[in-house]
N, C-alpha and C positions, 0 to 999 in steps of 0.2 A: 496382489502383486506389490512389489515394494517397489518403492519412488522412489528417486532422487532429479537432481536436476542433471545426471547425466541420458538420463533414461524416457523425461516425460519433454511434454509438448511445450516449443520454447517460443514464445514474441517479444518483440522491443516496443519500449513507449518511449515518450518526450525525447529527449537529449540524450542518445546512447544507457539508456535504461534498460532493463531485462526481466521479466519474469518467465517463471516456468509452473507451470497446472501440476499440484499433487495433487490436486482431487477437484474437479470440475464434474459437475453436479448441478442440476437447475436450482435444486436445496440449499445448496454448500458449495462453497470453494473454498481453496486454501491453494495463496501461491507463494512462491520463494519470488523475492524479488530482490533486484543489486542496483544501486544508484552511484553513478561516480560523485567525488568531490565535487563539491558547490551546486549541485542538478538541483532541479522543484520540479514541482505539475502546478498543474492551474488551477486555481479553486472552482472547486465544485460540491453536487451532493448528490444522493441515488435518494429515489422514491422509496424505492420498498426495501433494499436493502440496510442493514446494520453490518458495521466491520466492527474488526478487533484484527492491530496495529502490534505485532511484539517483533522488538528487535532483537537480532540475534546478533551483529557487529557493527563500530561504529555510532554516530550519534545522528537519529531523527530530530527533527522543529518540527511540529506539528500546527498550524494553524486551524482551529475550530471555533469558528464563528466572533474571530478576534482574539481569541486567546491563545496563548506562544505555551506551549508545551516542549520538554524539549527530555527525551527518552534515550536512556542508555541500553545495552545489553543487557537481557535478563528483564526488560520492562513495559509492557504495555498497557495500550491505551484503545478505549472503547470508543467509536462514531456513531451514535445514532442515528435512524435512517431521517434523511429531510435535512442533515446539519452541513453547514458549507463546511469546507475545509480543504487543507493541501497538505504536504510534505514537502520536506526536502531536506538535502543536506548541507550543514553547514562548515562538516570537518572537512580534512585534508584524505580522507581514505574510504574507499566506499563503505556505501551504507547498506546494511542489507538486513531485511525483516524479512516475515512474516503478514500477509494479509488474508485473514478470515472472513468472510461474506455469508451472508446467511440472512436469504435466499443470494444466488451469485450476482454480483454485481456490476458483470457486463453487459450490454445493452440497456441498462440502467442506470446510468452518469448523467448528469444533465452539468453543464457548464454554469460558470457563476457571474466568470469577470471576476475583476480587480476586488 
């Protein structure tokens, strides 16, 4: 079946945030997500999961494990599983990636704090 995000399964996180499941899988995921101007999540990290971060519009800040990444269109970035980390945007226009899990990496978040 073909995806998009008019068509598959849609939730919100943090601050007016959005993703939508093109492929939800206990192996794999891959979601579309949109972040408005100035949003973040909270640092954290998953056990067993590994992501891979590509942005499709907009400009990511990545935070992993202290170090400021900062990702344009057309560019991503690896998370190993166990590494803190957050997102957010820091332009004027939403942000919107790309996140790949493998194994999925829902119920698999563990919080970090500051």
């Amino acid at each position: 079946m073909i995806k998009s995000i008019e068509n598959t399964e849609h939730y919100q996180w943090g601050s007016n945030c959005d993703g939508w499941h093109l492929l939800k899988a206990d192996s794999l995921s891959v979601i579309q997500e949109r972040m408005p101007a100035g949003s973040s999540e909270t640092r954290h990290y998953h056990i067993r999961s590994q992501q891979l971060f590509y942005v499709l519009s907009g400009t990511a800040s990545f935070d992993i494990e202290g170090e400021i990444f900062l990702l344009n269109p057309g560019e991503s970035i690896h998370v190993q599983k166990g590494r803190n980390h957050c997102i957010a945007n820091p332009g004027a226009v939403a942000l919107e990636f790309l996140v790949i899990s493998e194994p999925k990496s829902h119920g698999d978040r563990v919080e970090a704090g500051s």
